[in-house]
N, C-alpha and C positions, 0 to 999 in steps of 0.2 A: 817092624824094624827091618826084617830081613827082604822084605818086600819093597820098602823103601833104596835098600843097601843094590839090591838087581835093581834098580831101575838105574839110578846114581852109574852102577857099572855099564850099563847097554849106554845113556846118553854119551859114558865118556867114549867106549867104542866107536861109537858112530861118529863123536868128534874125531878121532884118530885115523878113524877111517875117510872121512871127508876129506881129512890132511894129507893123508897116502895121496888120496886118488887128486886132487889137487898139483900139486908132482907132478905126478905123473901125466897130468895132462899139460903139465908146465915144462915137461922134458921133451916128451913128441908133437907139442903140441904146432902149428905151421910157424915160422918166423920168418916169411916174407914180412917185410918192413912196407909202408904204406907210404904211396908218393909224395902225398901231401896233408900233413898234419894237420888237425884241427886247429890246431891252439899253439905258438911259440913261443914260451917263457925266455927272461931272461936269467940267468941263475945268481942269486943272492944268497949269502950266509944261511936264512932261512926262506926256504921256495916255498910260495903256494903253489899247488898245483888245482887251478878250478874247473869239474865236473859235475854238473847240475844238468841231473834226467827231465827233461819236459814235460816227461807223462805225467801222470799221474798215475797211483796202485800203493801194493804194499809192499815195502821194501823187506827185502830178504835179503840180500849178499851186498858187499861190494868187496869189488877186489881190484889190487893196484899189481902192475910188472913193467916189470923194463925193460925191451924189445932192443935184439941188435940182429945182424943178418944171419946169425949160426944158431940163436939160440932166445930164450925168456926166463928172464931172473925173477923171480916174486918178491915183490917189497910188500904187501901187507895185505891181512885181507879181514874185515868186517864181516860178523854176522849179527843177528838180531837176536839167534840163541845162545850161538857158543862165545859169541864178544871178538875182541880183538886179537890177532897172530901177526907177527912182525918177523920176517926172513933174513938170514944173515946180517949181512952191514946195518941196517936197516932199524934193528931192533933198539928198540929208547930214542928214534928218532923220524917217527910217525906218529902226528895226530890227524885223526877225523873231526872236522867243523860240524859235521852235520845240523848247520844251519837251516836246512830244508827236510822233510818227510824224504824225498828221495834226493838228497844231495853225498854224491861223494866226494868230495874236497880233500884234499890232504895239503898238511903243511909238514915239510921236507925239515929237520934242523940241521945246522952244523954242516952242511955242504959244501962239496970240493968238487973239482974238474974233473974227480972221479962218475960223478953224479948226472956228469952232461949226458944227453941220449935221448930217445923217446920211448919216454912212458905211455900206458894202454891203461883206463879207466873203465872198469865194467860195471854196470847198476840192475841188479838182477832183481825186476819187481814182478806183483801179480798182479793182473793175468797178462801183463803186455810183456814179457819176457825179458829178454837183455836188452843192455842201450851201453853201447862203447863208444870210447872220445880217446884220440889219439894226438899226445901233449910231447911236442919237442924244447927239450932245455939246453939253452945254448950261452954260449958266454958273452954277445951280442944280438941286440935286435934291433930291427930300423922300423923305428914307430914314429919317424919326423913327419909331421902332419902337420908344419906351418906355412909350405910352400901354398902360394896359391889359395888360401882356402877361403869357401863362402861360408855362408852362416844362412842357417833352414832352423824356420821354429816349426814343432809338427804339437796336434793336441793329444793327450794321452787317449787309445786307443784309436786313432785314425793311421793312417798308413804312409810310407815313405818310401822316392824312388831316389835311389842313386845312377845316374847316367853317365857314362864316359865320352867324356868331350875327344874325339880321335880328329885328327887333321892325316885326311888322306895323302901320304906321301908314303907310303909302303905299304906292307903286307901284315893283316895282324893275323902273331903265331899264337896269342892266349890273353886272356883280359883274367885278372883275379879283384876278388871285391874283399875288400879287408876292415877290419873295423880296431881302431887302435887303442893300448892303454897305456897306461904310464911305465910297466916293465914287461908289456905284452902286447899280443896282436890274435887276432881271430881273422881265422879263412872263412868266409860267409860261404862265399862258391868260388868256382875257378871254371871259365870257357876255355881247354884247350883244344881248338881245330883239328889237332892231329889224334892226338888221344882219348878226347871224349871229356865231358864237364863232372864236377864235384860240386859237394851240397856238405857243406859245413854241420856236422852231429848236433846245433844248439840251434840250428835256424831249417831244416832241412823239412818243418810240418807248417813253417810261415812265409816261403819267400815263393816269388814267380820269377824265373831267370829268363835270361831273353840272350840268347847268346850270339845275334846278329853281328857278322863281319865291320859293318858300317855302323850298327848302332847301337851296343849293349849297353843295358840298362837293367835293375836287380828293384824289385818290389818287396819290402818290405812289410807286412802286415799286422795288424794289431799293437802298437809300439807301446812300449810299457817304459815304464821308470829308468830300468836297466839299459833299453837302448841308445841314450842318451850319449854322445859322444863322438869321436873323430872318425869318420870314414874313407875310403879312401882308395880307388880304383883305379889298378896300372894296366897299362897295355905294353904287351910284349912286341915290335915289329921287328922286322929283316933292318930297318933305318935307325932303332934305338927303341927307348922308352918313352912313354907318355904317360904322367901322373896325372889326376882328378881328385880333389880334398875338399871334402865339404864338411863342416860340424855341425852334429844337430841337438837341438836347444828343445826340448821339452815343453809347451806353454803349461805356466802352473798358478794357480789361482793364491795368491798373497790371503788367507783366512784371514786376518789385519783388519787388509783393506775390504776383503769382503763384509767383513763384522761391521767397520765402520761405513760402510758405503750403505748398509745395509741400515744400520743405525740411523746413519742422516737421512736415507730416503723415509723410513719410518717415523722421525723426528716432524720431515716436512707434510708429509700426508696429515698426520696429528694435529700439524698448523694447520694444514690447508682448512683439516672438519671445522677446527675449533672457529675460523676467520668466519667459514660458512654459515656453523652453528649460530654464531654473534649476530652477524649480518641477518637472518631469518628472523631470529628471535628479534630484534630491532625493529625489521620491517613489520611481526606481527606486531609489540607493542606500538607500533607506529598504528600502524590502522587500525586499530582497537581504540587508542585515543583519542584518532580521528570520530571514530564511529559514535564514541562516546560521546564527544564534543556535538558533535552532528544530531545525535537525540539531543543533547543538553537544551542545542542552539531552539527544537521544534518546540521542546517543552516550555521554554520560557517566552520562544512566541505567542506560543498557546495561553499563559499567562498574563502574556501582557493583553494579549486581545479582549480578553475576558475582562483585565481588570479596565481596558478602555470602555468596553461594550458597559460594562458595570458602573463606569462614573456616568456614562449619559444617560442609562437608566435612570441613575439618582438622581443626576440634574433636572431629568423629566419629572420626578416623582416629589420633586421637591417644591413647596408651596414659596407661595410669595411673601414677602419679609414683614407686612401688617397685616398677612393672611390669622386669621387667630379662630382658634378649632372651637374656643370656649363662647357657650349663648351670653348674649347682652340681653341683659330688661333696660324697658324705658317705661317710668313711669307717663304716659300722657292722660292726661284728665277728660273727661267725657265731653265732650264740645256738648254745649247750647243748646238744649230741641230748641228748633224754629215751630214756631206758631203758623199756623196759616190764617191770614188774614179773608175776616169776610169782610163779603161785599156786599 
């Protein structure tokens, strides 16, 4: 018991102590703010906020804060030992999705104008270390993605280029490739000429950027279920903007139609043997009866030759109509001896 009772005490220390030093590196820790966000919410009564590690490993931490230019507020932070801690305002109004082995997701409740800003999502797994996503919530977002748009079907797990159509009449100062949702938007990348390019925390181990003046274009790799949806590529020039919207469509195989397409090709083959089988066994009875018929036809030649050869036998062998097999007597009397006359 009392061996049990020190352990119970060291784990809570060390919880307590985690929390200290958590703080404390929430106090001094840098709050430069980040140019460009990963991810820009729109803010609703209750916010998602989505952060989904790519790697793969074992999750150990996640931790959520709220980033302004002086300073880092801690709204929540996850462990896999010690569970869930919720900071200030915050607290009764943090839950973790953890829909995924390493997903940190949070949903915000009860939110006010208070709550606008950008938040910092940390995913502390083993052995690939941290993975941060940096989420601005705003009270509008421009996710219109019906200008212009084409339509692209890609197959699941092949790949996708979005290209920005530019018409040379200016100077391009930054192309960003964005990918849009119903109360949000993701930064994929961003080309700025003057500053240097950005790689979006959720796409930054699958994309190939090409950040050419005259002709950028962003490769997508491996396309999964998820990427499904409005895309959408602006250019910044010295003359104005230039939008590019393209949606993209997933092809997905209808099990249905595969079941039954599947069924009726299987249905017809089934005919096809049985027609064959028919037709064979047909042709064999066929020439079996022939072959039959064909001895029939010798044997009964053979027959009849015989029994021809056999009547003129008999007709040969046959006596004449007063021929008669049984002996006849007759009686005839002794003729007369003759005398010889003398002379």
């Amino acid at each position: 018991m009392l061996a049990k009772r020190d352990k119970m005490e060291t784990t809570q220390k060390e919880y307590w102590y985690f929390m200290v030093l958590m703080l404390i590196l929430s106090w001094h820790g840098d709050a430069t703010l980040p140019k460009t966000a990963d991810s820009v919410v729109k803010l609703e009564t209750n916010t998602t906020l989505t952060c989904t590690c790519p790697w793969s490993g074992n999750l150990s931490q996640i931790s959520w804060e709220k980033r302004t230019d002086s300073q880092k507020e801690k709204v929540a932070v996850y462990h896999t030992t010690y569970g869930l801690h919720e900071f200030g305002k915050y607290k009764g109004r943090v839950k973790f999705l953890k829909s995924l082995p390493l997903d940190g997701s949070i949903l915000i409740t009860q939110t006010t104008e208070e709550d606008l800003g950008l938040y910092q999502c940390s995913v502390h797994s083993f052995p690939k270390g941290s993975w941060t996503k940096d989420i601005r919530v705003e009270k509008t977002v421009d996710i219109d993605g019906s200008e212009n748009r084409s339509e692209v079907v890609v197959e699941k797990g092949h790949n996708f280029t979005l290209r920005c159509h530019y018409v040379q009449n200016g100077t391009v100062h930054q192309v960003t490739f964005e990918k849009l949702g119903e109360k949000s938007k993701d930064t994929i990348a961003l080309c700025n000429f003057s500053d240097g390019n950005f790689t979006g925390s959720d796409y930054k181990q699958r994309i190939l950027l090409n950040c050419s003046s005259i002709q950028a274009s962003l490769l997508i790799m491996n396309i999964t279920d998820k990427d499904g949806g409005i895309y959408r590529c602006r250019l910044r020039t010295n003359s104005g903007n230039q939008t590019t919207t393209l949606s993209l469509s997933l092809l997905k195989w209808d099990m249905n139609l595969i079941f039954y397409a599947g069924a009726g090709a299987a249905g017809f083959i089934v005919l096809v043997i049985l027609v064959a089988t028919t037709l064979v066994y047909q042709n064999r009875r066929k020439k079996k009866r022939m072959k039959t018929r064909d001895k029939f036809q010798v044997v009964k030649k053979r027959q009849l030759n015989n029994y021809e050869q056999a009547s003129v036998y008999d007709r040969m062998k046959k006596k004449a109509k007063h021929q008669d097999t049984d002996e006849i007597y007759v009686n005839i009397p002794n003729p007369p001896r003759r005398t010889k006359k003398k002379t």
